[in-house]
C-alpha positions as CSV (number, residue, x, y, z in Angstrom):
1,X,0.0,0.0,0.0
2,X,1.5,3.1,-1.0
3,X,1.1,6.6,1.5
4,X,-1.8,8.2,-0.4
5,X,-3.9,4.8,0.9
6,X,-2.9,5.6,4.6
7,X,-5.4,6.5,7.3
8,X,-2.9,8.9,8.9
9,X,-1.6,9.4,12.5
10,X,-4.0,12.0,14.6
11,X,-1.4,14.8,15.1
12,X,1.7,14.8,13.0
13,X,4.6,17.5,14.0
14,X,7.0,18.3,10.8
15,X,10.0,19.6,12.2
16,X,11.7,21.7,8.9
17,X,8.2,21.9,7.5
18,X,8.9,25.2,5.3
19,X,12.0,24.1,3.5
20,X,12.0,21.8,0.6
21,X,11.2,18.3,1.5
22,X,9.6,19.1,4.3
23,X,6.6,21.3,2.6
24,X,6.5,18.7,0.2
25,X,6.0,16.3,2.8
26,X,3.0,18.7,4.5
27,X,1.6,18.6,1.4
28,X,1.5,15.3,1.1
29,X,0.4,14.3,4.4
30,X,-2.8,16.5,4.1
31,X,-3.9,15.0,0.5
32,X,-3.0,11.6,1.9
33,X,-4.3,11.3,5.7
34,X,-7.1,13.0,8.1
35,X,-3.8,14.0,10.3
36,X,-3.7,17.5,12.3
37,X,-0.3,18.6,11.4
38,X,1.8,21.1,13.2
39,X,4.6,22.4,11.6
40,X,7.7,24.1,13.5
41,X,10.3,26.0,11.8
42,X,13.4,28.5,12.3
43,X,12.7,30.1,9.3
44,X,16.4,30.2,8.0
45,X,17.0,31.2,4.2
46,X,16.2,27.7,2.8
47,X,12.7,27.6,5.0
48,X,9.7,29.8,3.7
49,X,6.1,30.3,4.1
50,X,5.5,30.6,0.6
51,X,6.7,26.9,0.4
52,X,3.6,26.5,2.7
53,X,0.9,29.1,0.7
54,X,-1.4,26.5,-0.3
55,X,-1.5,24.4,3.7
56,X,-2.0,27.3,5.6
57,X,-5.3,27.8,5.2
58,X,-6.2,24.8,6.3
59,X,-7.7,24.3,9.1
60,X,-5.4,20.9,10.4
61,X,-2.1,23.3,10.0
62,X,-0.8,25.0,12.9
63,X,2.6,27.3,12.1
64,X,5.2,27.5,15.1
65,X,8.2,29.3,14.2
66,X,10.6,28.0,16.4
67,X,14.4,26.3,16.4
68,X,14.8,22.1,17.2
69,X,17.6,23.6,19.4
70,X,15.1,25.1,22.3
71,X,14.5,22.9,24.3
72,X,11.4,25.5,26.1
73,X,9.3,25.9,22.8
74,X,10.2,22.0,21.8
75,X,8.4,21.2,25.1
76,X,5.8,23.5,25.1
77,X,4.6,22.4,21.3
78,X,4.9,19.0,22.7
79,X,2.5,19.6,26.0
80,X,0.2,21.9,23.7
81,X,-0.2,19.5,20.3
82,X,0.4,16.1,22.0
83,X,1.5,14.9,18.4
84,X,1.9,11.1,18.1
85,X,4.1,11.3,14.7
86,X,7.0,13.4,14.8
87,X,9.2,13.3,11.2
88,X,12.4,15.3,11.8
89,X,13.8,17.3,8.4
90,X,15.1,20.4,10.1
91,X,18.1,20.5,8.7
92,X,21.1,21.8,7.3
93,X,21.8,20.6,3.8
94,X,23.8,21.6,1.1
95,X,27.4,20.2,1.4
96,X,29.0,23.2,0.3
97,X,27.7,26.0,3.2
98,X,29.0,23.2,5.5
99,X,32.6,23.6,4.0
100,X,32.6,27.2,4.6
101,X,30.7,26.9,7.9
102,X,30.3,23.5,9.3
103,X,29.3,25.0,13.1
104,X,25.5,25.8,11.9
105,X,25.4,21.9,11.0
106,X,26.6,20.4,14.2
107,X,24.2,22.7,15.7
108,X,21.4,22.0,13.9
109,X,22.1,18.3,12.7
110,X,23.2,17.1,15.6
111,X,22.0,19.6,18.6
112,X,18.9,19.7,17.6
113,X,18.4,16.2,16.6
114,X,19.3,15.6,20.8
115,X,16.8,18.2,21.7
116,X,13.9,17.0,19.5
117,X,14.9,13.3,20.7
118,X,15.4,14.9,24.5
119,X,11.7,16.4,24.1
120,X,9.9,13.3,22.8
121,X,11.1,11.4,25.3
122,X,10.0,13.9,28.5
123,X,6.7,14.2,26.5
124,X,5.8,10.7,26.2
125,X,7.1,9.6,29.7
126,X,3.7,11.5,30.6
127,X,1.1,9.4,29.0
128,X,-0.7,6.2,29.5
129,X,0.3,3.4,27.2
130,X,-1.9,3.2,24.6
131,X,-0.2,6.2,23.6
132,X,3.3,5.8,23.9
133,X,2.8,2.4,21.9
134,X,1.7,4.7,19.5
135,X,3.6,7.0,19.3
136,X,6.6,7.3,16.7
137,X,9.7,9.5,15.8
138,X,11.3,8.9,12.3
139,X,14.2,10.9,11.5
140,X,15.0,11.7,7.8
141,X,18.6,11.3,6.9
142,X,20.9,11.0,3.6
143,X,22.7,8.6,1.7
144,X,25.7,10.6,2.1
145,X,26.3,9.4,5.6
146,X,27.8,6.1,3.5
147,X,30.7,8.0,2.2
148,X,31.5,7.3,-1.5
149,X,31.0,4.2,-4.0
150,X,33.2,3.1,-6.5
151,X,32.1,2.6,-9.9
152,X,29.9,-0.4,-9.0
153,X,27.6,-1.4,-5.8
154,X,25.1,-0.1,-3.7
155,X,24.5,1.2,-0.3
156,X,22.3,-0.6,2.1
157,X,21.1,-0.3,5.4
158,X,24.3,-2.5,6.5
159,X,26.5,-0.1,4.9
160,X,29.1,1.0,7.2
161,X,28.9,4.9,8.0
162,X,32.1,6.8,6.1
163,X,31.0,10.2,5.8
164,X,33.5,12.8,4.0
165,X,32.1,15.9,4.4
166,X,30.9,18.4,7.9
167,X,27.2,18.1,6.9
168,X,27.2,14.3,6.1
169,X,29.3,14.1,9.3
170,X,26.4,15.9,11.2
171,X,24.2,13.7,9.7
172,X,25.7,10.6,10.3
173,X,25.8,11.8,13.8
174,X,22.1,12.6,14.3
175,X,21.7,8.9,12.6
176,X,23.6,7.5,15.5
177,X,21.8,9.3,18.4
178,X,18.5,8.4,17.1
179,X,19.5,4.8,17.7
180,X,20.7,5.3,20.6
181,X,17.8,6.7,22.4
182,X,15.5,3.4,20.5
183,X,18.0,1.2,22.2
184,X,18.6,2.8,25.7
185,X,15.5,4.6,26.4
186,X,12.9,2.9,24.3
187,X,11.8,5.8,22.1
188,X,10.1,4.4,19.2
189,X,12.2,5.1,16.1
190,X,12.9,5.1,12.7
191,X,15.5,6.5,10.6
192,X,15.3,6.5,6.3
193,X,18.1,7.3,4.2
194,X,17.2,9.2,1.1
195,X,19.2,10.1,-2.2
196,X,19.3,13.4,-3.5
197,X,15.9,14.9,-4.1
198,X,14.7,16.8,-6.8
199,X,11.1,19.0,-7.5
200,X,9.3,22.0,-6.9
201,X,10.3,24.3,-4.0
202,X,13.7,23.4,-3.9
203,X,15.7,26.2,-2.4
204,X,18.1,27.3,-5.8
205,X,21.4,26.6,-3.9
206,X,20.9,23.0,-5.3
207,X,21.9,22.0,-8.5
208,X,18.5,21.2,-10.6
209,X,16.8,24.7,-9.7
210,X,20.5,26.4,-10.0
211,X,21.2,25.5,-13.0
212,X,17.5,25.8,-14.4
213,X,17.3,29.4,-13.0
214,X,20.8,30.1,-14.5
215,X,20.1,28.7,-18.0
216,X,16.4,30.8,-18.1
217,X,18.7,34.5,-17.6
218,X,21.6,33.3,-19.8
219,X,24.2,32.8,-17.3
220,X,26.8,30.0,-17.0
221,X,26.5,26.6,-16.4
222,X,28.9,25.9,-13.8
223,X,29.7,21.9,-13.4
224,X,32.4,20.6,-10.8
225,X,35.5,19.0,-12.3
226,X,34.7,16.6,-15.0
227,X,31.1,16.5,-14.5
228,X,31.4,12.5,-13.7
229,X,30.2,12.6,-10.2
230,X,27.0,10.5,-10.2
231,X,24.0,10.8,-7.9
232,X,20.6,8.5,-8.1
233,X,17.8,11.3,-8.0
234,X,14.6,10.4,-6.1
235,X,12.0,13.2,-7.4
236,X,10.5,14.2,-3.7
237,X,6.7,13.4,-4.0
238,X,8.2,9.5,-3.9
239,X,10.6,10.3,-1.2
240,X,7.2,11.8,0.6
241,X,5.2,9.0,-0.1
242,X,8.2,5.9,0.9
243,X,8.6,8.6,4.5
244,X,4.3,8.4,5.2
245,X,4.8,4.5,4.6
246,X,7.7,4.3,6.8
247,X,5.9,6.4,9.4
248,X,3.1,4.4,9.2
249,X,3.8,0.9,8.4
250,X,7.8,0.8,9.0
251,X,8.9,-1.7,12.0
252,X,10.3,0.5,15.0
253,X,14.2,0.5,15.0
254,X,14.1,-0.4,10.7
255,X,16.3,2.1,8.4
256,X,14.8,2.2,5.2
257,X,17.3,3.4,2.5
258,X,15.1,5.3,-0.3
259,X,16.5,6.0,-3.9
260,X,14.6,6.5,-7.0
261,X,17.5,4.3,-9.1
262,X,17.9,7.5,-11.1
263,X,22.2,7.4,-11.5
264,X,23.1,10.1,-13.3
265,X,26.5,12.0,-13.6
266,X,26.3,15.9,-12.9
267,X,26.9,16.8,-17.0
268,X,24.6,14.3,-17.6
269,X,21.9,16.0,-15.8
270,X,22.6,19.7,-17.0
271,X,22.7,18.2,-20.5
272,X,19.2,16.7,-20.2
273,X,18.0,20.3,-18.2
274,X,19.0,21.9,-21.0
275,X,17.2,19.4,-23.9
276,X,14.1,20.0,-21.8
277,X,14.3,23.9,-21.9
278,X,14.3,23.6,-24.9
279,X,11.4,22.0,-25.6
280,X,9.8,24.0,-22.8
281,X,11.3,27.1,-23.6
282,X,12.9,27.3,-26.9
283,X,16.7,29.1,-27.0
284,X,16.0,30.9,-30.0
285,X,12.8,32.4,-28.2
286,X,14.7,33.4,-24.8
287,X,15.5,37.3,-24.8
288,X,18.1,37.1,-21.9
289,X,20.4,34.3,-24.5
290,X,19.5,36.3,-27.2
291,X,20.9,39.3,-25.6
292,X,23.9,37.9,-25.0
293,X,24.5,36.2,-28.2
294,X,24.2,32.7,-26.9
295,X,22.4,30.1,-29.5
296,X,21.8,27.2,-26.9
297,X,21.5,26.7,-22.9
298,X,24.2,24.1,-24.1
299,X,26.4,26.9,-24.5
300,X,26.2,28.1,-20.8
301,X,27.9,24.7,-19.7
302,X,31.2,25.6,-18.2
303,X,33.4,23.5,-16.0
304,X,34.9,25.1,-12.7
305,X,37.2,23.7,-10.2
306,X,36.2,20.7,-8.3
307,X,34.9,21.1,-4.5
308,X,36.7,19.6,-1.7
309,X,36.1,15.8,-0.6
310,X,33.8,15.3,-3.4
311,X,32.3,11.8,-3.6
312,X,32.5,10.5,-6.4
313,X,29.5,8.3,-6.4
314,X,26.0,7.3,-4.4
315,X,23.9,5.1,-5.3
316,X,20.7,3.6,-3.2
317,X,19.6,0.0,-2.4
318,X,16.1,0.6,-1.7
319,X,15.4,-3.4,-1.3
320,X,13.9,-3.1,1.7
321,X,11.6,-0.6,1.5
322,X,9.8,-1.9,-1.5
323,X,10.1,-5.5,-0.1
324,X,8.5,-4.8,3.3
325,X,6.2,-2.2,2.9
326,X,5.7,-2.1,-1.1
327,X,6.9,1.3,-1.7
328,X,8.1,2.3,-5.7
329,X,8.7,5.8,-7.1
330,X,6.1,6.5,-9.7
331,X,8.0,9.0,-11.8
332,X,11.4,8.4,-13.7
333,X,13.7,10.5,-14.2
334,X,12.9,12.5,-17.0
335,X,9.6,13.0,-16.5
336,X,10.4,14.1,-12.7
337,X,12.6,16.7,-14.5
338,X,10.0,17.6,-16.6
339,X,7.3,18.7,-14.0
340,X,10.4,20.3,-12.0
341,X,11.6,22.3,-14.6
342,X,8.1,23.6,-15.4
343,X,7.3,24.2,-12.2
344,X,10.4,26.9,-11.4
345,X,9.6,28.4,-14.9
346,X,5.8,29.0,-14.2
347,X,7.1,30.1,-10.2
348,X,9.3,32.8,-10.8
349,X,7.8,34.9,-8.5
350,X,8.2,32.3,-5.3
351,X,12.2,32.2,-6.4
352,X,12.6,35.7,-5.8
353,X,11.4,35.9,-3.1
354,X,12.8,33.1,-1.5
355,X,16.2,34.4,-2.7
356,X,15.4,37.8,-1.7
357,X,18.0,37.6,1.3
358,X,22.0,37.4,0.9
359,X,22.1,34.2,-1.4
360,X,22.0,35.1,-4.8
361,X,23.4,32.1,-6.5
362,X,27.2,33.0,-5.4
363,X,29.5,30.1,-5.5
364,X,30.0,28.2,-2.0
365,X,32.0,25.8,-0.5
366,X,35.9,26.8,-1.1
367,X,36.0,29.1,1.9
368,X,36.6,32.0,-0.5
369,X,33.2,33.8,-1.5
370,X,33.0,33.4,-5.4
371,X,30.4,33.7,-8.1
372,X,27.9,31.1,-9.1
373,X,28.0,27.6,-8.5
374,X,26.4,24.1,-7.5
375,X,25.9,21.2,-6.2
């Protein structure tokens, strides 16, 4: 049974709920379950309300704006909600804001991973037992906590933890304390390990929205090295739907490794995000190229110094997952990058504004502030 079938928990709390995934994920749970969902968030750059426009207004959707790291509004949303679900995705993310500052991610990733795990276990200490056996904390992680494959292989859920970069490391770490408090204090959990997501409200740090905003105002192309670094893409309403199964249906103490067996190298995905503006926004019809005397978004490709401790590859056994609880991804690839790509061209407005603080596409992750760059 796939999440949209799913009856739904009673109160849901969404930790991250404005920033990519995690709106998705909103979204999701209130087209897919009766659930009241309460969603907390710090409200960083990558976190917006405008991700959320369209849940607001419902009446199940309560808004705290709050950070995982305080412990006094952790507890109070706790005693006030009384959720029975928590899904942790504040977060964060992107690799190369954790070379040039990896102290927000230990905060966050790890920090606040102990104070959300701190604060589910005063809370449920409280209650009768019906309710603690119902209750459930799944924590959404990466694949990048594995470290890098070589050009064949899988990871699973046995795969040994290497992680090579700060935010993987703070990752990895949250991974481990989540564990911990199933196997000393009892706390009901579950962890799934996703590979890199791609879709609508993707903050454009990230390579798919980077590169698709780039190409749509003429400007370069930037890809890392040789452009051979491969990633399996999971477009995010299946990562949604295999996290509501998990919630719902996973066995307490599983990890469930989720991949969308999309392996593509980095030029092989800016190649096929620029055949698909094509057809969805011709070259030849696109002022800002033609202003620049540029014939193709091919033309923007341009490759730029590698990043430190890149991996070179991930790649995502999801066995398990679709064994136990029956979970596939319903779109492939390029039909995923399809509906993305259409989605930030008919959404310009929401990427202005949610760029409308100090990131405006600058290159990250060398410690030396440069121009234009991603993931």
């Amino acid at each position: 049974m796939q999440g949209r079938d799913a009856q739904g928990p009673g109160s849901v709390l969404v930790t991250g709920g404005a920033g990519f995934i995690g709106s998705n994920f909103v979204r999701h749970l209130l087209a897919s379950t009766r659930a009241r969902v309460v969603v907390l968030d710090k409200l960083t750059y990558a976190g917006n309300l405008r991700s959320l426009d369209d849940c607001l207004s419902d009446p199940r959707v309560h808004f705290v704006q709050a950070d995982i790291c305080d412990r006094r509004a952790l507890a109070a949303v706790f005693r006030e909600h009384r959720p029975d679900r928590v899904v942790n995705f504040a977060a964060e993310t992107h690799v190369d804001r954790s070379i040039d500052g990896p102290a927000a991610f230990v905060e966050t990733n790890l920090v606040g991973t102990f104070e959300l795990l701190e604060a589910a276990r005063a809370a449920i200490r409280e209650r009768d037992e019906e309710e603690r056996d119902r209750f459930r904390f799944l924590h959404v992680s990466t694949d990048e906590v594995y470290g890098s494959l070589g050009p064949t292989g899988l990871f699973s859920e046995d795969t040994p933890y290497a992680p090579n970069s700060p935010y993987a490391a703070s990752k990895a770490g949250a991974d481990h304390l989540v564990r911990a408090y199933l196997h000393t204090y009892g706390l009901p959990t579950i962890i799934t390990n996703c590979s890199n997501n791609y879709g609508p409200y993707q903050f454009p740090e990230k390579l798919i929205p980077l590169m698709t905003l780039n190409a749509i105002e003429g400007r370069p192309l930037p890809i890392y090295g040789d452009g051979a670094n491969v990633r399996d893409w999971l477009y995010v309403e299946d990562h949604c739907d295999g996290i509501l199964l998990a919630l719902e249906h996973g066995r307490v103490g599983e990890k469930y490794n989720i991949g969308g067996g999309n392996e593509r190298t980095n030029l092989e995905i800016v190649d096929r995000l620029c055949e698909t503006l094509e057809k969805l926004l011709p070259s030849r019809e696109n002022s800002a190229l033609g202003a620049r005397g540029i014939a193709s978004y091919a033309a923007l490709k341009t490759f730029v110094a590698d990043r430190p401790g890149h991996d070179r590859r991930y790649a995502i056994d999801a066995a398990r997952i679709r064994d136990q609880l029956g979970w596939r991804p319903r779109h492939d690839f390029e039909s995923g990058l399809a509906r993305t790509v259409r989605w930030y061209l008919e959404n310009r407005d929401w990427c202005e504004a949610v760029q409308s603080g100090k990131y405006r596409r600058e290159r990250l992750g060398t410690g030396v502030a440069e121009t234009e760059t991603g993931r």
